[in-house]
C-alpha positions as CSV (number, residue, x, y, z in Angstrom):
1,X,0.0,0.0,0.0
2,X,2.7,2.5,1.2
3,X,4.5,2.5,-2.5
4,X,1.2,3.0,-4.5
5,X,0.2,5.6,-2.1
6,X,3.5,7.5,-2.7
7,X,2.8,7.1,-6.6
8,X,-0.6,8.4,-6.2
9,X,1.0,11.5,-4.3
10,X,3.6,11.8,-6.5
11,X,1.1,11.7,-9.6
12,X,-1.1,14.2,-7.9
13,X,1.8,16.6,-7.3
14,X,3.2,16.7,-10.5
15,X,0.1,17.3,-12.3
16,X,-1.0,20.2,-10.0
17,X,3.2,21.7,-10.6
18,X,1.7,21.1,-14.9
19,X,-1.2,23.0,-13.9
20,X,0.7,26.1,-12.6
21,X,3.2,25.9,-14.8
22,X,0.8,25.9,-17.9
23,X,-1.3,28.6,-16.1
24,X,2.7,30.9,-15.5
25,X,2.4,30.2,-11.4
26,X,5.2,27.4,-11.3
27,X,6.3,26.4,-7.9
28,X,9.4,28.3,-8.4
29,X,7.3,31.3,-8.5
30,X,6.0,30.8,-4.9
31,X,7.0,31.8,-1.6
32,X,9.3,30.1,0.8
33,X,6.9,30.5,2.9
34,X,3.7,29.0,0.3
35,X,6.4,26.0,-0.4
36,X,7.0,24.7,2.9
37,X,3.1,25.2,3.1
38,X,2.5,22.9,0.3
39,X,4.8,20.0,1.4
40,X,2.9,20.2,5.0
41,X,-0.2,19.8,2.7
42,X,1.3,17.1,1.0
43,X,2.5,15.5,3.9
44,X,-1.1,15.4,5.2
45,X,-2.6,14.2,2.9
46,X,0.1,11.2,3.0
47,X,-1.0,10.8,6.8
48,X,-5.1,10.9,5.9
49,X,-5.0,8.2,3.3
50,X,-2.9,6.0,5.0
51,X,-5.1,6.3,8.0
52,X,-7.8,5.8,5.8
53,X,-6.6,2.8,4.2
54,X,-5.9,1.2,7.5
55,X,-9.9,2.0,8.6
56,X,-11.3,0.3,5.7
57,X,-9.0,-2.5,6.5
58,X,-9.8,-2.9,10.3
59,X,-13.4,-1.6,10.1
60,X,-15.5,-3.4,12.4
61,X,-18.8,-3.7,9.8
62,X,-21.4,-4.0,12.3
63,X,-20.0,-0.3,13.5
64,X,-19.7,2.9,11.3
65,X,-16.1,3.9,11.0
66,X,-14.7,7.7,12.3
67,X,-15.2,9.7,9.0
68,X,-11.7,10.6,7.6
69,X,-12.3,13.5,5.2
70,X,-14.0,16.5,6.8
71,X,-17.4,17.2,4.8
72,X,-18.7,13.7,3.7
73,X,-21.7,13.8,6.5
74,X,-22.6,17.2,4.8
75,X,-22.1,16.5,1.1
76,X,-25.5,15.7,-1.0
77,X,-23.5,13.6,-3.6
78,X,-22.5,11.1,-0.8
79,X,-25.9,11.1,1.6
80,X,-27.2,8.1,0.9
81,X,-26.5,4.9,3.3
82,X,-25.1,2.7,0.6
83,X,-21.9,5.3,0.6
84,X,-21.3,4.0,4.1
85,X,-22.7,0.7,4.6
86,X,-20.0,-0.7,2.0
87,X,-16.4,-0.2,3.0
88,X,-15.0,0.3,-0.5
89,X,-17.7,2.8,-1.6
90,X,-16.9,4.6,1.9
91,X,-13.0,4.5,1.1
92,X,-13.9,6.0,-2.5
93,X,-15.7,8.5,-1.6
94,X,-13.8,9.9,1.1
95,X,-10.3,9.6,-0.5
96,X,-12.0,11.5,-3.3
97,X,-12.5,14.3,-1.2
98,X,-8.9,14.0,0.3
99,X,-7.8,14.6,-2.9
100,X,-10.0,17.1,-3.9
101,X,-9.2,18.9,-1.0
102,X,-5.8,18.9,-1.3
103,X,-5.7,20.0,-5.0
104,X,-7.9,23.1,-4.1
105,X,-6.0,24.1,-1.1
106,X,-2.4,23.7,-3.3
107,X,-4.1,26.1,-5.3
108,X,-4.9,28.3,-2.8
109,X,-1.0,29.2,-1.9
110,X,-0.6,30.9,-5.7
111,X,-0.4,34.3,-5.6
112,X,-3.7,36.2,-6.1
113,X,-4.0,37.1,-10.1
114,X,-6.8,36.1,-13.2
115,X,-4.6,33.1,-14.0
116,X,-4.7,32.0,-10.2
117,X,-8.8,31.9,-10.7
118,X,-9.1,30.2,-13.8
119,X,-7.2,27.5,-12.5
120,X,-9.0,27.1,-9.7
121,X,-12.8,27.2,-11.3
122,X,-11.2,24.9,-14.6
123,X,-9.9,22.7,-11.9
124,X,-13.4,22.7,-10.0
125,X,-14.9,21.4,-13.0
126,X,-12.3,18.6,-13.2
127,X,-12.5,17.3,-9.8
128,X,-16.5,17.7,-10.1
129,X,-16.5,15.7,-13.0
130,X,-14.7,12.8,-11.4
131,X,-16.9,12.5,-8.6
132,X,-17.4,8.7,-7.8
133,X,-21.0,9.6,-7.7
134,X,-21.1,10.3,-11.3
135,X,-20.0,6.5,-12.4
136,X,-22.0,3.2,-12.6
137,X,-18.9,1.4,-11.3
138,X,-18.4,3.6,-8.3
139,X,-22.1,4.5,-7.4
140,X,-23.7,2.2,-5.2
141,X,-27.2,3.6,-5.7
142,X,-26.7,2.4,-9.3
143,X,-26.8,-0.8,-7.9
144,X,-29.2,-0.4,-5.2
145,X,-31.7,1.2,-8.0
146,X,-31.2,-1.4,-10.3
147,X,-31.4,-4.4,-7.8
148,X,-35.2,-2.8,-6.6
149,X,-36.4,-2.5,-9.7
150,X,-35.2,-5.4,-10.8
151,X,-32.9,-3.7,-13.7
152,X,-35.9,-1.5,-14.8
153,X,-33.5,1.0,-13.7
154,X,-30.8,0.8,-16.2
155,X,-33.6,0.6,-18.9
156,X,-35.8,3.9,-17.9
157,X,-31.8,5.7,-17.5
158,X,-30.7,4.4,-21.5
159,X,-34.1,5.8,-22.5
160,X,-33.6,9.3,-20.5
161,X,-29.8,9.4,-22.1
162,X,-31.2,8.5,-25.3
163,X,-33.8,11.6,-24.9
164,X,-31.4,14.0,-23.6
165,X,-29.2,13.3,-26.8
166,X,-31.7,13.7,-29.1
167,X,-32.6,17.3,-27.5
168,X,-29.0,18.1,-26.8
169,X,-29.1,18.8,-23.2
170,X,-29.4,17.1,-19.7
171,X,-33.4,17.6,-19.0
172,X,-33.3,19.2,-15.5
173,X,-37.2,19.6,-15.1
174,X,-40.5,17.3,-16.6
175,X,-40.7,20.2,-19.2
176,X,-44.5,18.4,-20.5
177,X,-45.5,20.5,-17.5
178,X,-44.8,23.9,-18.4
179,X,-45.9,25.9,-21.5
180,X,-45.5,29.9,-21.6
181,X,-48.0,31.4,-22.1
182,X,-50.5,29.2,-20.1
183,X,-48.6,28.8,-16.6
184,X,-45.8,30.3,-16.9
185,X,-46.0,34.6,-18.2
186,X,-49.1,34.4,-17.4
187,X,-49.6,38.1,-16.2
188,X,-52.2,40.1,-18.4
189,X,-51.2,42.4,-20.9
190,X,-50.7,43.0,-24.6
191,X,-47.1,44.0,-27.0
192,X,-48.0,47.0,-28.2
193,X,-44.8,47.5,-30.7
194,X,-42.1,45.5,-32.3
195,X,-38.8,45.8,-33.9
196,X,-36.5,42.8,-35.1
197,X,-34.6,43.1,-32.0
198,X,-37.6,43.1,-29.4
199,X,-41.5,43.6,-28.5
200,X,-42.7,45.8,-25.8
201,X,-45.2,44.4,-23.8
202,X,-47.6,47.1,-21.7
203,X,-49.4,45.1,-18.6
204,X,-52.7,45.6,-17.7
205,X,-53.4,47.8,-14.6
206,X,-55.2,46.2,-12.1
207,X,-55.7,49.4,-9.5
208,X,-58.0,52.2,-10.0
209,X,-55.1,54.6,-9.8
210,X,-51.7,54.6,-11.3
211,X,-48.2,56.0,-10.8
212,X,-48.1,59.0,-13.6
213,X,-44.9,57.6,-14.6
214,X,-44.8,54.4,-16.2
215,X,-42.4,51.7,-15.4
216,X,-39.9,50.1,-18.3
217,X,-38.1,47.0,-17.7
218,X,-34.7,45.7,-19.0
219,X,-34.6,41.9,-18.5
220,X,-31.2,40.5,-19.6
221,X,-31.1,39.2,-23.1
222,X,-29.0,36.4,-22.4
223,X,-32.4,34.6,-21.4
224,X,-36.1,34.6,-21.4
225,X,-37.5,37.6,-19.5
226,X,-40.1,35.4,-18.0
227,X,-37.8,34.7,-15.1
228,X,-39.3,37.7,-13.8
229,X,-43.1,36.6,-14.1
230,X,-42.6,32.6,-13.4
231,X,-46.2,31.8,-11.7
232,X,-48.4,34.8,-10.2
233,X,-47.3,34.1,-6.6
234,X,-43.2,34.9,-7.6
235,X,-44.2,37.3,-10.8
236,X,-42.1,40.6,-10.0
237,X,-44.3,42.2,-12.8
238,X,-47.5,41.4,-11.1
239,X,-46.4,42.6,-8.0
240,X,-45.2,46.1,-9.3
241,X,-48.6,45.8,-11.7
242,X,-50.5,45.4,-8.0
243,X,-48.7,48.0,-6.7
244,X,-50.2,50.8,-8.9
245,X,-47.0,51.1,-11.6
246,X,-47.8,50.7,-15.6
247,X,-45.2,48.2,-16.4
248,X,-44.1,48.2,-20.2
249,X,-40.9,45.2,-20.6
250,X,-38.8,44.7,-23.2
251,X,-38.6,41.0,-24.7
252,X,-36.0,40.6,-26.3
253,X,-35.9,38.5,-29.5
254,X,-34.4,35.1,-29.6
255,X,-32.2,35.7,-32.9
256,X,-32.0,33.4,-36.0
257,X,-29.2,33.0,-38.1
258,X,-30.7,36.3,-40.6
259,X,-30.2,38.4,-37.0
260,X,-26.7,37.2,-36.8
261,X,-25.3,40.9,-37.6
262,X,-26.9,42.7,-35.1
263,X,-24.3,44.8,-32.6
264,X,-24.1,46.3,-29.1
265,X,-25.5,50.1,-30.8
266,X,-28.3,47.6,-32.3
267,X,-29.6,46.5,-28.9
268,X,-29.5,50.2,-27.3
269,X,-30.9,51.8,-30.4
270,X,-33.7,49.0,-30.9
271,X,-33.9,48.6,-27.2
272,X,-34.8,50.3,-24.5
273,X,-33.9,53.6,-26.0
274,X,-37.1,52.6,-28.6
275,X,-39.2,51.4,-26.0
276,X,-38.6,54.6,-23.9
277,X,-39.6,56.9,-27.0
278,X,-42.5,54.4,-27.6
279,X,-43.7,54.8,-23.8
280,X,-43.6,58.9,-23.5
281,X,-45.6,58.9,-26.6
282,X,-48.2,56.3,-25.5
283,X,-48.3,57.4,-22.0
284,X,-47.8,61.5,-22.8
285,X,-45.3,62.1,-20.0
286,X,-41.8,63.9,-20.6
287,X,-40.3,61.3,-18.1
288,X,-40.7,57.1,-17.5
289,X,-38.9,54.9,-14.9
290,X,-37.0,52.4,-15.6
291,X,-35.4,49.1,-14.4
292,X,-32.3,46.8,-15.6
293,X,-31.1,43.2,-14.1
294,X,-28.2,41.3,-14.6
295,X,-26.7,42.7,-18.7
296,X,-30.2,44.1,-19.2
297,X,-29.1,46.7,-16.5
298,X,-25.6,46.8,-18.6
299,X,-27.7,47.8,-21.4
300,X,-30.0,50.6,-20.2
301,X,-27.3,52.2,-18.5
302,X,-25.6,52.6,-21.6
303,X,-28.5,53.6,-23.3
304,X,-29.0,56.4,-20.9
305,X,-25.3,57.5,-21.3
306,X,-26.2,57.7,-24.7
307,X,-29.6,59.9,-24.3
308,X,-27.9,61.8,-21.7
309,X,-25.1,62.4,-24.1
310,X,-27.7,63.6,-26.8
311,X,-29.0,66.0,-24.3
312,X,-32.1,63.7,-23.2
313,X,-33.2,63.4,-19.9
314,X,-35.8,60.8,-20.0
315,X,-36.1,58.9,-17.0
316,X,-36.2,60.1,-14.0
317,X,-35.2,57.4,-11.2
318,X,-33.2,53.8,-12.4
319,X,-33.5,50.7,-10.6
320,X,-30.1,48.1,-11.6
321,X,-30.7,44.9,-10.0
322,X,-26.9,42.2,-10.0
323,X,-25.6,44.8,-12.6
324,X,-21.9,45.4,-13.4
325,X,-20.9,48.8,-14.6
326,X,-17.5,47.9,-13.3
327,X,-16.1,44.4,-14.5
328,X,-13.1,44.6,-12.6
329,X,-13.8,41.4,-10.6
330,X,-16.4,39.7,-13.3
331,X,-16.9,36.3,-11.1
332,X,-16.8,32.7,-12.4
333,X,-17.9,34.2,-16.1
334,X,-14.8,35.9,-16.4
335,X,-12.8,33.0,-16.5
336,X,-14.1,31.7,-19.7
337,X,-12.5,35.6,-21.4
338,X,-9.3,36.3,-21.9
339,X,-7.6,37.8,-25.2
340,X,-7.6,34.1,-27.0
341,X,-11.1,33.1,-27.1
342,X,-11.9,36.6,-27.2
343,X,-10.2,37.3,-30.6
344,X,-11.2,33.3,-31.3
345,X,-15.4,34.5,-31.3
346,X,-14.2,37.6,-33.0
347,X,-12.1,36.0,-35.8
348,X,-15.4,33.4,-36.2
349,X,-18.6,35.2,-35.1
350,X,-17.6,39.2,-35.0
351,X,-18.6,39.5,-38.6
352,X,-21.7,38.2,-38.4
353,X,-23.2,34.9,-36.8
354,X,-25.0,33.4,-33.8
355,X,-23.8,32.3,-30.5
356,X,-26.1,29.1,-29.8
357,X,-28.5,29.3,-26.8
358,X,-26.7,24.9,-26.4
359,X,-23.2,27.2,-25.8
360,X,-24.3,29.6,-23.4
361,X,-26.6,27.3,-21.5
362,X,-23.7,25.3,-21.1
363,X,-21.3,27.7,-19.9
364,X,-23.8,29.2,-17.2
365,X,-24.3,25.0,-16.1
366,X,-20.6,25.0,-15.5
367,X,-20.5,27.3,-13.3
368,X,-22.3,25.5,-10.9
369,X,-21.6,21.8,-11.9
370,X,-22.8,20.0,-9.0
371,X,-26.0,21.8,-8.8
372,X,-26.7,22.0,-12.7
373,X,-25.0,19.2,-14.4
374,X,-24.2,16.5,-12.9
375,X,-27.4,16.0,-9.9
376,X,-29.1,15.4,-12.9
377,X,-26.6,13.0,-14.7
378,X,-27.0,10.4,-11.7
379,X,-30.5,10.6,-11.2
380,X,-31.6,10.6,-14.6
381,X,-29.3,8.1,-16.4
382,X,-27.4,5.9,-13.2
383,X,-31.0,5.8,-11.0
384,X,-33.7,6.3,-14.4
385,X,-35.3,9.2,-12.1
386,X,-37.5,11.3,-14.3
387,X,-36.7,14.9,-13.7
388,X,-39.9,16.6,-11.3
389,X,-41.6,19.5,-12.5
390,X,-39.9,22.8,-11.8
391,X,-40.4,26.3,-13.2
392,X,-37.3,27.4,-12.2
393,X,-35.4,24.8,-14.0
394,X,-37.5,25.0,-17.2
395,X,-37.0,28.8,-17.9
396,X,-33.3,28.0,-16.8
397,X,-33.2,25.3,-20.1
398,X,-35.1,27.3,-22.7
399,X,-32.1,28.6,-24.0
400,X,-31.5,31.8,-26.3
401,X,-29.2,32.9,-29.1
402,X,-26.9,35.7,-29.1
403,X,-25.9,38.1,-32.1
404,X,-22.1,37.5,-32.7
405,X,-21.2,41.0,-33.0
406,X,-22.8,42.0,-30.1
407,X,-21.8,39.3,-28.3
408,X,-17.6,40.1,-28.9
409,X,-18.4,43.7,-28.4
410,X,-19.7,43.6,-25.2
411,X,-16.9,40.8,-24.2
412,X,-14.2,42.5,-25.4
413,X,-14.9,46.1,-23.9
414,X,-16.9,45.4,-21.0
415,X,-15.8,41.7,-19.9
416,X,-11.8,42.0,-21.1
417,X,-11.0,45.8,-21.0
418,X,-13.7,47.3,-18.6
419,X,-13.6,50.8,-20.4
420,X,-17.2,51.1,-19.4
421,X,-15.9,52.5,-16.3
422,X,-13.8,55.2,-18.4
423,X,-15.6,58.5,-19.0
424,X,-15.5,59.1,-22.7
425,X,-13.8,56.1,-23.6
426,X,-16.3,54.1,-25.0
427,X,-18.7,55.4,-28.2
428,X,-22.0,54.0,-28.4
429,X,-24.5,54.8,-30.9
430,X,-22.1,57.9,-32.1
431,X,-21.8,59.0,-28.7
432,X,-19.1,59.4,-26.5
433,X,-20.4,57.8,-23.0
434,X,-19.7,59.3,-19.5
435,X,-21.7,57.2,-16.7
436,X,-21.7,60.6,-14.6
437,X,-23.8,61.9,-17.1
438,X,-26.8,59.1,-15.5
439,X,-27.8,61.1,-12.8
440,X,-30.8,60.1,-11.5
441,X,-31.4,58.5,-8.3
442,X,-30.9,54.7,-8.8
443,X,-31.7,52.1,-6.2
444,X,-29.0,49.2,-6.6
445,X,-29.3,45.4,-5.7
446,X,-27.2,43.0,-5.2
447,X,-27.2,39.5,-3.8
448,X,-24.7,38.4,-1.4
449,X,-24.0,34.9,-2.8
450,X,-24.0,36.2,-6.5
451,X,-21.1,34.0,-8.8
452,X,-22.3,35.8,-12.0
453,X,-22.6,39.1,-10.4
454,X,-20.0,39.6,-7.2
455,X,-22.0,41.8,-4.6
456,X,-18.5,43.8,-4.0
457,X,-18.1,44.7,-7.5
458,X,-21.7,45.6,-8.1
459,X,-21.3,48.2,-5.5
460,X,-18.3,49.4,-6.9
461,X,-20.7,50.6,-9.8
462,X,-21.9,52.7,-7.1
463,X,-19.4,55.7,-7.6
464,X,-19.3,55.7,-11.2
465,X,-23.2,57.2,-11.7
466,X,-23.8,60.8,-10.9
467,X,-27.2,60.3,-9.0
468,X,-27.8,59.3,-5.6
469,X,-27.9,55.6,-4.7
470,X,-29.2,53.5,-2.1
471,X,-27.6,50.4,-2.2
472,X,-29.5,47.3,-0.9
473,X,-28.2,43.8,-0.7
474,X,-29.8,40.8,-0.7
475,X,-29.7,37.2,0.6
476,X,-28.5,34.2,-1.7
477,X,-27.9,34.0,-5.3
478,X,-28.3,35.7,-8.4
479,X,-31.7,34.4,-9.4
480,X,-33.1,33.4,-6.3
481,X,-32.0,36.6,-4.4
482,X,-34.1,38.8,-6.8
483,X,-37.0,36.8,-7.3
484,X,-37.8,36.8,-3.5
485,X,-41.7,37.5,-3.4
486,X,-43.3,39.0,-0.5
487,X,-45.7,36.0,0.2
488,X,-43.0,33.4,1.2
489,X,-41.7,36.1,3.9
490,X,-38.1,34.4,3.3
491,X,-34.8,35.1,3.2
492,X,-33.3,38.9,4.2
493,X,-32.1,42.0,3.1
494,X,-29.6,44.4,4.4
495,X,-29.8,48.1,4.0
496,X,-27.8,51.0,5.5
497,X,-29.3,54.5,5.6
498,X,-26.7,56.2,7.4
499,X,-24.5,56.1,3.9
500,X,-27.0,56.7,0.9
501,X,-24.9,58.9,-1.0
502,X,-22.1,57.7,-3.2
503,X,-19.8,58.3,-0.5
504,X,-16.1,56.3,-1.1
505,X,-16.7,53.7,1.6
506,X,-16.0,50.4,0.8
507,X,-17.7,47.5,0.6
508,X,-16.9,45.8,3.2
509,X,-17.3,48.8,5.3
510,X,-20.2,49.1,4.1
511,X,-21.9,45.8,5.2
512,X,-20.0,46.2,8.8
513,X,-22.3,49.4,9.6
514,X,-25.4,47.6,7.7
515,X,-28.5,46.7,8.8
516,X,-30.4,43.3,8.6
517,X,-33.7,43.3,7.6
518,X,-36.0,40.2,7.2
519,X,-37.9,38.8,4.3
520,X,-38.8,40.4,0.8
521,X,-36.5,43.3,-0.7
522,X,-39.5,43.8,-2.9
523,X,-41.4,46.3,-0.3
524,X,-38.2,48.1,0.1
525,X,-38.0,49.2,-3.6
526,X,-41.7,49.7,-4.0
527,X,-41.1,52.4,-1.6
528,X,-38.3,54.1,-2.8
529,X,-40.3,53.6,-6.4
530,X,-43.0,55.9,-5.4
531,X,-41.3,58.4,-4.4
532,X,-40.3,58.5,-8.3
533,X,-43.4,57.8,-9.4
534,X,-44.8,61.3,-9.9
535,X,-48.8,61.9,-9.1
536,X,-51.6,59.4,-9.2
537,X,-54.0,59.5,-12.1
538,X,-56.4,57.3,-13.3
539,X,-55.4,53.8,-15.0
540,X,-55.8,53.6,-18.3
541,X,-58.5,52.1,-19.9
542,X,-56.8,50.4,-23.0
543,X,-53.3,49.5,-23.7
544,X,-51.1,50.7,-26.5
545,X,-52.5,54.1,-28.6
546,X,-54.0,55.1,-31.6
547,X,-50.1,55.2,-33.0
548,X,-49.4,52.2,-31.5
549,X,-52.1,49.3,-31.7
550,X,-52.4,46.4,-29.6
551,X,-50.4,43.8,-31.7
552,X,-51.0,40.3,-29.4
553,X,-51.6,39.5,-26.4
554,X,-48.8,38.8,-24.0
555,X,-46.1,37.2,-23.5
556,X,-45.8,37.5,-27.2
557,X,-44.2,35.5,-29.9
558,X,-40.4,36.6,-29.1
559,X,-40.2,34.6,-25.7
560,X,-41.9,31.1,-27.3
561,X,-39.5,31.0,-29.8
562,X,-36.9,28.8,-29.4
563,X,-33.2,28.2,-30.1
């Protein structure tokens, strides 16, 4: 045991020196201080699976053994009793986490930089991948499943595999259930204009008196906007609809290959800077409100540089929910950009062509493996489990398109150079863009546990806008953390009043003089909404104008159409 142990240590320290190497973080490049910490990892690690080996030897089986690697009681892949009631499957599991452990904390003695964090997500996705959950031969519900079904098991998983592969993606949720339109955007209200790049959808009022300005929102076009009006109990639109605001949102149209030239100046023109002329003009008011998330808040901040820069002032308070305006710390996503595959999807796509909605579903799945990819792996192939109905889940796998000029536009100069951040560095639309020049009270969110959106970098955004902000940050993750309806009174917010102005106070100074505050944010913005909203008139009694004709009913044809 002792030499095969060494060769396995041995193995497992030379490819994590390749890794660094190939990534320009050598072990000659650290610290006396980081070497001598990695040989006491290593070291350890020698000490924990001999000690390990030795417990499955001299396990008593009518006794569970002392649990080796720290985690295993807490880790979902690993819960069930089989992993413990067989003394190999116990050994596997736990001298997979050894290693795992090991390779992650080696990684964690390389100096801070962008190369230190792609190797440590790329190497995430390696050690998730190699789970011995994710095997028939090392998964001892496989063969618990199979033996209780009496290997009806095995067939049901062939048939889900061979289903998945016909569709070209791991089914996450029974998607027979769902159908837009019917339970799922199911808020009333008509488009009431169209372009090739989106429809505008007005919602029907359902008070007696409405906000005299009307609300826009900016959902990101990277997906369907009906994340934000999944059923009517979780619908952020029906709630602000309830609340007394006219909500008009942009959805955004899911691009065939005769799109495939569209650009970034595209999407503002066509965009929201269309939809906000559209709204003035139906509604008759010099001024609208409006709200971005996630790159749909990218996009209508631009937009208003743009305006702004023309000498409009059209909107007078801006809601950015898990925005950036400053990439500098991009999360997980940035580690699929650097100057390569950048000039790669320029060299192929820049011109003209589509970025499939397969591609980008597949990178956002990577980012969180063990909850998106491979959960769904085991249970639907290994065990034959047929995915359960989820709304969540279903909106996450209707996939969209992107424009390739657009798409290396916004990666290069946001994602690669952050020059969004630079007054007057960027032109947009034929304008030179200063983000000072947006200077209208904004209310920001972010979400503490956001990996697309880091909360620290969101509020760095803070500063760059000339208005007054109040910052408020919410509990979990980038979906789940904004779509936190009132009626399931969970989760928190936190909120600090005594620094509302964009005063240079860091983020983590920031949270340390914050308050906590449970349940919805939703009643928080609402508030500072109304305050925008201008006076109370009377709802309108039909949707669209005379110049601009109810066209369908909503959600629309852009959000059914599919990849």
């Amino acid at each position: 045991m002792s030499s095969s142990a060494d060769s396995l240590f041995q193995e497992l320290q030379k490819t994590l020196a390749a890794l660094m190497q190939g990534q320009g973080a050598a072990q000659g490049e650290l610290s006396a201080e980081a070497r001598a910490a990695s040989q006491t990892l290593l070291q350890t690690l020698q000490v924990q699976h001999l000690g390990l080996w030795q417990q499955m030897l001299n396990a008593n089986k009518d006794q569970p053994a002392p649990l080796v690697a720290e985690g295993v009681a807490k880790d979902r892949r690993f819960a069930h009793p089989a992993w413990h009631e067989s003394r190999a499957h116990d050994y596997l599991r736990q001298a997979y986490l050894l290693n795992a452990e090991y390779m992650q904390r080696m990684i964690a003695l390389l100096p801070e930089s962008y190369e230190k964090n792609r190797l440590m997500f790329f190497t995430r996705q390696v050690v998730d991948a190699l789970a011995p959950s994710n095997f028939i031969a090392t998964n001892p519900e496989f063969i618990q499943a199979a033996l209780d079904s009496q290997g009806d098991s095995i067939r049901l998983g062939i048939q889900n595999m061979l289903g998945d592969l016909e569709k070209g993606r791991i089914s996450m949720t029974d998607e027979s259930v769902f159908e837009v339109g019917v339970n799922l955007a199911t808020t009333a209200g008509a488009v009431v204009y169209e372009n090739e790049v989106m429809q505008l959808i007005q919602y029907t009022p359902q008070t007696k008196k409405v906000a005299a300005r009307p609300l826009l929102i900016v959902p990101p076009c990277i997906n369907k906007f009906y994340i934000l009006d999944l059923q009517p109990e979780n619908s952020l639109v029906r709630f602000a609809v309830e609340q007394g605001q006219t909500v008009f949102l942009i959805s955004w149209r899911n691009v065939t290959a005769d799109l495939g030239h569209l650009t970034w100046d595209d999407y503002l023109e066509k965009g929201p800077i269309k939809a906000i002329e559209v709204m003035k003009k139906i509604r008759k008011t010099p001024q609208i409100n409006a709200l971005g998330f996630c790159v749909g808040g990218t996009i209508l901040t631009s937009a208003l540089a743009v305006l702004r820069a023309r000498g409009e002032d059209p909107v007078a308070a801006l809601t950015l929910l898990t925005t950036l305006l400053d990439f500098s710390d991009a999360g997980e996503l940035a580690c699929f950009v650097d100057e390569s595959s950048v000039a790669m999807r320029e060299a192929t796509i820049g011109q003209g062509g589509l970025l499939s909605g397969r591609d980008l579903s597949a990178v956002f799945s990577a980012l969180r493996a063990n909850d998106l990819i491979w959960p769904y792996v085991v249970n639907n192939y290994l065990k034959g489990v047929k995915p359960p109905a989820f709304d969540l889940l279903y909106w996450n796998s209707d996939a969209t398109n992107l424009p390739g000029p657009f798409l290396v536009w916004y990666l290069r100069h946001m994602y690669l150079e952050n020059s969004l951040r630079v007054p007057n560095k960027l032109t947009m639309c034929g304008q030179k863009v200063d983000l000072q020049r947006v200077d209208m009270p904004v209310f920001m969110l972010a979400c503490k546990e956001d990996h697309i959106v880091p909360w620290q970098t969101s509020y760095a955004g803070r500063v760059l806008l000339g208005g007054q902000s109040q910052f408020v940050l919410g509990a979990s993750g980038h979906i789940a953390g904004v779509i936190n309806p009132v009626g399931k009174n969970k989760r928190s917010y936190w909120v600090n009043n005594q620094h509302q102005k964009n005063e240079i106070l860091t983020a983590t100074d920031w949270l340390a003089s914050a308050r906590e505050v449970p349940g919805s944010w939703w009643p928080c913005w609402m508030s500072w909404l109304n305050t925008h909203g201008d006076k109370q008139i009377a709802a309108p009694r039909r949707l669209g104008s005379a110049d601009f004709p109810v066209i369908e009913a909503a959600p629309g044809r852009y959000v059914r159409e599919k990849a």
